[in-house]
C-alpha positions as CSV (number, residue, x, y, z in Angstrom):
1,X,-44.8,50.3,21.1
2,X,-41.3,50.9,22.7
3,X,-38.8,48.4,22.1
4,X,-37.7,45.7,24.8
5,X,-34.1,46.4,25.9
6,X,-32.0,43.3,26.7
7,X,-30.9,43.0,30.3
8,X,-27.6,40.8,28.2
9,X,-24.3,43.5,28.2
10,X,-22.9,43.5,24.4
11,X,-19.5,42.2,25.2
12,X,-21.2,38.9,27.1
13,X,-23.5,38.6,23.5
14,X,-20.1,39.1,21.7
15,X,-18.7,36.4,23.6
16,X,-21.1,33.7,23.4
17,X,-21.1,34.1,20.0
18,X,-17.8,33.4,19.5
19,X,-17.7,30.5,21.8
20,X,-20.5,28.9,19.5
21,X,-19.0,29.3,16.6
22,X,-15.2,27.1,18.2
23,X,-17.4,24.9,19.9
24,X,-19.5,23.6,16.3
25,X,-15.7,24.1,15.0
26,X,-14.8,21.5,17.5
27,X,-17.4,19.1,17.5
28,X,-16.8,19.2,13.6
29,X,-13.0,18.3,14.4
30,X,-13.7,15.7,16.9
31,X,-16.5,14.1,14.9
32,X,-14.0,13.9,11.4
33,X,-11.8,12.3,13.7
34,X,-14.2,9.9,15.4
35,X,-15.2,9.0,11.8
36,X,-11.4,8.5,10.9
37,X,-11.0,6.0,13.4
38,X,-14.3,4.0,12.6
39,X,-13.3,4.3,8.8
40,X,-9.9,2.7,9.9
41,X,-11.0,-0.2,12.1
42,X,-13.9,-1.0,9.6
43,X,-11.3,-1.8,7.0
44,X,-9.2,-4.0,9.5
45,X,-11.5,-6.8,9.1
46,X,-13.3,-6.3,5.6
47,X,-12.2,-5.2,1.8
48,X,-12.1,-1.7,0.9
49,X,-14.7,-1.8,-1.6
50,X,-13.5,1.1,-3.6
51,X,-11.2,3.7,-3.5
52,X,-10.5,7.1,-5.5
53,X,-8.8,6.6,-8.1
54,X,-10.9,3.7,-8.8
55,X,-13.9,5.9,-9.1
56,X,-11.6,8.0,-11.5
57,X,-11.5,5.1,-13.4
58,X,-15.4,4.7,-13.5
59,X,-16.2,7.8,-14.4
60,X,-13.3,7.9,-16.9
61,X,-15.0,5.0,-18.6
62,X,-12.4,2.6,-18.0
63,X,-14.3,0.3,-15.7
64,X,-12.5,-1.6,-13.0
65,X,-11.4,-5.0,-12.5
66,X,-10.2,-6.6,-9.3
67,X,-9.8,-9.8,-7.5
68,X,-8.9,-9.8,-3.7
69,X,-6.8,-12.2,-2.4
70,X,-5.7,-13.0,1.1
71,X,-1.4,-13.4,1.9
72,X,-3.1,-16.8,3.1
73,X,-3.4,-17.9,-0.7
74,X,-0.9,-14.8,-1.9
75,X,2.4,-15.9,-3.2
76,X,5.0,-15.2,-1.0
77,X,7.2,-14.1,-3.6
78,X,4.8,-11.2,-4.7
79,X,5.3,-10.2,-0.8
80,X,8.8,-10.2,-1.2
81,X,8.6,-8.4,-4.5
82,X,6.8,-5.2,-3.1
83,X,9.3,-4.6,0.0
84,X,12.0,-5.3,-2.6
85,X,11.0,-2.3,-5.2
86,X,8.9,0.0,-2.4
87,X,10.1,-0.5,1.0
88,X,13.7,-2.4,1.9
89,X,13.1,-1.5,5.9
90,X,9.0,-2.5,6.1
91,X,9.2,-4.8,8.9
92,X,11.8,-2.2,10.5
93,X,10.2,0.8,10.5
94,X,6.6,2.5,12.3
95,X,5.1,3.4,9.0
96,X,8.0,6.2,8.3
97,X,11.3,5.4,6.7
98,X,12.8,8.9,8.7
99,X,16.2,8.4,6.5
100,X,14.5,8.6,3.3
101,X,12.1,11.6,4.5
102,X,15.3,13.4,5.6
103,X,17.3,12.5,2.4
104,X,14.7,13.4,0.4
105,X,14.2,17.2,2.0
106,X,17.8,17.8,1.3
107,X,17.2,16.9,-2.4
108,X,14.4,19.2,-2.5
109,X,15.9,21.9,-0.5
110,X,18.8,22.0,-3.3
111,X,16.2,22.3,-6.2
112,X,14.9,20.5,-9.0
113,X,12.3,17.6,-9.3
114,X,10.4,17.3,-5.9
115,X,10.7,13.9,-4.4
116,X,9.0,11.8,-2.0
117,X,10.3,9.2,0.5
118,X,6.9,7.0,0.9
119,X,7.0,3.8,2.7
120,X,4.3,1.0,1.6
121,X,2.8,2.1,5.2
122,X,2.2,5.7,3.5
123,X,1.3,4.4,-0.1
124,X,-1.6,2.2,1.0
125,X,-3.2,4.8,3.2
126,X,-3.2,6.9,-0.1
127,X,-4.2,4.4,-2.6
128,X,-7.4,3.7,0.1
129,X,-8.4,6.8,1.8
130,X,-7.2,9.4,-0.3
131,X,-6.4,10.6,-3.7
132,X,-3.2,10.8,-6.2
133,X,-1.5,14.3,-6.5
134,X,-2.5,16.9,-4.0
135,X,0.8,18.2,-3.2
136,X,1.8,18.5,0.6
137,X,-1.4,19.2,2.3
138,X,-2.4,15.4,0.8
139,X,1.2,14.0,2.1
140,X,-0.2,15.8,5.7
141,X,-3.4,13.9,5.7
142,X,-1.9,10.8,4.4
143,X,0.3,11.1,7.2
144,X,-2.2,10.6,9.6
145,X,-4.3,7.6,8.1
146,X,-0.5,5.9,7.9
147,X,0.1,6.7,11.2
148,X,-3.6,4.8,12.6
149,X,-3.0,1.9,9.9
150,X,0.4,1.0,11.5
151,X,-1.5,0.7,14.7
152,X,-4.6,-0.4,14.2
153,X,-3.7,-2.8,11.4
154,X,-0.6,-3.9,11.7
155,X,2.2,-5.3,9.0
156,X,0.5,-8.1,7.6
157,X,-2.6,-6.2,7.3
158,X,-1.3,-3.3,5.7
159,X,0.4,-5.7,3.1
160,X,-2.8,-7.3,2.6
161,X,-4.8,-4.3,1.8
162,X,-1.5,-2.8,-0.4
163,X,-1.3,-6.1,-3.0
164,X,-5.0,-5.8,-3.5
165,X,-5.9,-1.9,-4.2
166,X,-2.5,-0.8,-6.0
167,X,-3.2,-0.4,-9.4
168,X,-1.6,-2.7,-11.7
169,X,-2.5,-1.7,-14.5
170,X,-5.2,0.8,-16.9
171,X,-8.6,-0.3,-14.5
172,X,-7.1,-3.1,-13.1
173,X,-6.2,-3.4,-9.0
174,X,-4.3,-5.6,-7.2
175,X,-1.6,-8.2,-7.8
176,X,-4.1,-11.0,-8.0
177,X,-5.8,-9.3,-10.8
178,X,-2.0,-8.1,-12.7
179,X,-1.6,-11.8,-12.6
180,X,-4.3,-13.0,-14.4
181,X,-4.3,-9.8,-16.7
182,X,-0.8,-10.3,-18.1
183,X,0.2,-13.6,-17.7
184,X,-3.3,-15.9,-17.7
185,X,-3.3,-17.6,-14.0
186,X,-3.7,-16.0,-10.5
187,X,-1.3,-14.6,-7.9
188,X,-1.7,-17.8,-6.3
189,X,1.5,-19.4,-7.9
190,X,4.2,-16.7,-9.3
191,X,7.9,-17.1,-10.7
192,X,9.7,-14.7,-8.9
193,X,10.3,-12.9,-12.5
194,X,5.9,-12.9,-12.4
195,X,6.1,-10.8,-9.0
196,X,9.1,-8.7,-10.3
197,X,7.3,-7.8,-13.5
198,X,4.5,-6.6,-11.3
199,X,6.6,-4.5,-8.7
200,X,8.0,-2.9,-11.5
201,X,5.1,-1.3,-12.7
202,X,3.6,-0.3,-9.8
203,X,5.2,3.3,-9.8
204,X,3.8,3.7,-13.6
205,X,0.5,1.3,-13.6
206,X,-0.9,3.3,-16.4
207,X,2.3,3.4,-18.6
208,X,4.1,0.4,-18.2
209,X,3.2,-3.2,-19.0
210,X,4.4,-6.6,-17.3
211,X,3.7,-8.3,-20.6
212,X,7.0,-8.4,-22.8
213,X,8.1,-5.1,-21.0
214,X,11.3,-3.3,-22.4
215,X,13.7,-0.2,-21.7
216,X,13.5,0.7,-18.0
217,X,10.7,-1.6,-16.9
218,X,12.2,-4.7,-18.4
219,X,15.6,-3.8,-16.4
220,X,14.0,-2.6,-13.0
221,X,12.2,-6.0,-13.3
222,X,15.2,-7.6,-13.5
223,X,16.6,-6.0,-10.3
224,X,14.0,-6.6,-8.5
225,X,14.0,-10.5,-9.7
226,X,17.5,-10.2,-8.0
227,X,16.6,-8.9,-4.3
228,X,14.0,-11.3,-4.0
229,X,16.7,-13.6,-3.0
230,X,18.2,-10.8,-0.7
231,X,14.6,-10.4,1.2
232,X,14.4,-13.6,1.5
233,X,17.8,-14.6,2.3
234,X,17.8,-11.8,5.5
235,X,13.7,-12.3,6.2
236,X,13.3,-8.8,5.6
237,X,9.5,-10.0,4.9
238,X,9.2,-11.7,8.1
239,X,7.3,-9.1,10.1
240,X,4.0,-10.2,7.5
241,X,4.2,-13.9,8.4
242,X,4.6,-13.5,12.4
243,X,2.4,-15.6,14.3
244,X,1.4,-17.1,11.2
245,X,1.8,-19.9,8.4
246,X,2.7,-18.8,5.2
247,X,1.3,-20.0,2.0
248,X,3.1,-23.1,0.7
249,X,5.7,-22.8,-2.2
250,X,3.7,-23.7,-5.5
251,X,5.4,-24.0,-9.4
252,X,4.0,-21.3,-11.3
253,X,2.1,-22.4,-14.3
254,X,2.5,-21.7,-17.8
255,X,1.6,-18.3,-19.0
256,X,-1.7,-18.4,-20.9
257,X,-3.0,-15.8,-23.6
258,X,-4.1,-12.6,-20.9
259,X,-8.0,-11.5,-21.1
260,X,-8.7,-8.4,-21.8
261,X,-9.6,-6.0,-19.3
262,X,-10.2,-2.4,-19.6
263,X,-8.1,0.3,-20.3
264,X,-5.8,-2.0,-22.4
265,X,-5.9,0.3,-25.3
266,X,-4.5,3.3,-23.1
267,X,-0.9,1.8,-22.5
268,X,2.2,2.6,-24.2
269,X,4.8,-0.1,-25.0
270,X,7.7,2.8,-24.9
271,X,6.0,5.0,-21.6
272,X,7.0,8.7,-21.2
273,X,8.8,9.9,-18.6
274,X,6.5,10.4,-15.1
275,X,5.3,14.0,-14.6
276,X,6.7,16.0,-11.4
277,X,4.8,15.0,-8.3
278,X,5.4,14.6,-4.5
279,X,5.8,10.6,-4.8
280,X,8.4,10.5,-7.4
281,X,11.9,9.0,-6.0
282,X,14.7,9.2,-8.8
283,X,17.6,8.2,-8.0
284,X,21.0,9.3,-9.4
285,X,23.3,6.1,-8.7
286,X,22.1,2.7,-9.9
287,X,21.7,-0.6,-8.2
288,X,24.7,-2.9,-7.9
289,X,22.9,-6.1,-6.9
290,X,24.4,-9.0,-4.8
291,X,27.1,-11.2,-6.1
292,X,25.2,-14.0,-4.6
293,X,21.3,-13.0,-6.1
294,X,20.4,-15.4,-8.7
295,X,18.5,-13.4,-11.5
296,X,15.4,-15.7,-13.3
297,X,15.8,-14.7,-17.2
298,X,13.5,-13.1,-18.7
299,X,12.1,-13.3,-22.4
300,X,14.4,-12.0,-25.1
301,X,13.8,-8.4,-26.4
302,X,12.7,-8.4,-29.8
303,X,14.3,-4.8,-30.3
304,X,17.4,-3.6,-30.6
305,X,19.2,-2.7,-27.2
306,X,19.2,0.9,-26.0
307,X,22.7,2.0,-25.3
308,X,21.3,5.6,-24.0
309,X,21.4,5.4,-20.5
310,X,17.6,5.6,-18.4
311,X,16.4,9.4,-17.5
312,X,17.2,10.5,-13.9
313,X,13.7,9.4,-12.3
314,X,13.6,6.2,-13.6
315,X,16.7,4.6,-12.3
316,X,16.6,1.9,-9.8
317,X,16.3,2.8,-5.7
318,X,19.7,2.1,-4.0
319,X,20.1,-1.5,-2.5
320,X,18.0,-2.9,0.4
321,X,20.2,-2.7,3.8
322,X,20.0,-5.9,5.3
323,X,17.9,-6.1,8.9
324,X,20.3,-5.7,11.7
């Protein structure tokens, strides 16, 4: 039986194919992006119920322990505390701090350790919708969630979500959950030494402890416990309470004896230096805090004081401009 010839010229097959194969290609692109901005606006109004490195966590063994609290209940001071160690110009910027990005290429351009110049914007769309390391191609994508959060969300929003999924600590998220891990009450009610303690661990969650902390943690703490006063004195946290009231000024309690929560028996009291990644800042001149600051004190060190000076990447960010 003779074959059937196809009236269809080979070129106009060719063609077709090729236009099927973009057009699945871009109904894959528009439907990721579709999805993106779903997955963004869902998480405008409700929790993030778990995240990646969580999930490392899990499988890990370490379990998971958090405790979301709104900036309604939220010490104010714990607010303060983050822009103070993370992000000086929150309230001024989109979502990137284009100094820093730009500072931060000319370091890397001239060689050696590779570092970032992430805003609290670009940190919180990591710590929710993506995943730690990754190199550049993650920095791309994390990008473009930071870019939707800013607009879809907003400051105080972003804040929110950022105090409540940063890891604080070996299986442990949030500020409300550091609180009652090291110190025995909730982030309802912090000294301003409390919130510093916790800012300062943030970079490190998994090799620094609030509790007693010593060498660079127990110093960065202390800076940070400075420019409280400075972010509060210029309202550089003012763009998270627009429009609203914020939580009233409460005395923090006594410390109590901390549960135990997992991962405990992973921390180091003397941490090793961070490994190379994207997100490390080091800075090469130290802080020289306000003359007006006032510093809470902190407990005294039971060992004897270091006189070697901190490595290069764990030095204190330069000072927090004030908001023109």
């Amino acid at each position: 039986m003779a074959k059937r010839s196809s009236s269809i010229p080979n070129y106009r097959r060719k063609r077709k194919g090729r236009r099927g194969f973009f057009g699945w290609l871009f109904r894959i692109f528009i439907g990721l992006f579709l999805l993106s901005i779903l997955w963004v606006a869902a998480y405008r109004f409700i929790p993030p119920p778990i995240t990646a490195t969580m999930i490392g966590d899990f499988v890990a063994g370490r379990g998971v322990t958090k405790d979301w609290m709104g900036l309604d209940e939220m010490d104010r001071d714990m607010v303060r505390a983050a822009i103070a160690a993370e992000d000086g110009k929150f309230c001024q910027h989109g979502g990137f701090d284009w100094d820093s990005i730009s500072d931060a290429a000319r370091r890397n351009a001239s060689g050696g350790r590779i570092r970032g110049g992430s805003t609290i914007s670009q940190q919180t769309a990591k710590n929710v919708f993506l995943w730690q390391g990754g190199g550049y191609a993650r920095k791309g994508v994390e990008a473009y969630f930071a870019f939707l959060i800013e607009h879809l969300w907003g400051k105080r929003r972003i804040m929110e979500v950022y105090l409540n999924v940063a890891e604080t600590g070996i299986g442990t998220y949030g500020a409300n959950a550091g609180a009652e891990r090291y110190f025995g009450h909730d982030a309802s009610a912090l000294s301003a030494t409390e919130a510093a303690r916790i800012a300062a661990i943030l970079p490190l969650p998994k090799k620094r402890g609030a509790i007693t902390p010593k060498g660079f943690t127990r110093r960065y703490g202390n800076t940070i416990a400075a420019r409280i006063g400075q972010v509060r004195r210029d309202g550089l946290d003012a763009c998270v309470y627009a429009n609203t009231s914020a939580p009233k000024e409460k005395t923090s309690p006594p410390s109590k004896a901390p549960r135990e929560l997992p991962g405990a028996e992973y921390e180091t009291a003397t941490p090793p230096p961070p490994e190379a990644t994207v997100d490390e800042t080091p800075i090469e001149q130290p802080l020289n805090p306000s003359e007006n600051a006032v510093v809470e004190p902190l407990a005294p060190e039971t060992e004897e004081p270091s006189t070697t000076p901190p490595p290069p990447s764990e030095q204190p960010p330069p000072p927090i401009e004030p908001q023109q």
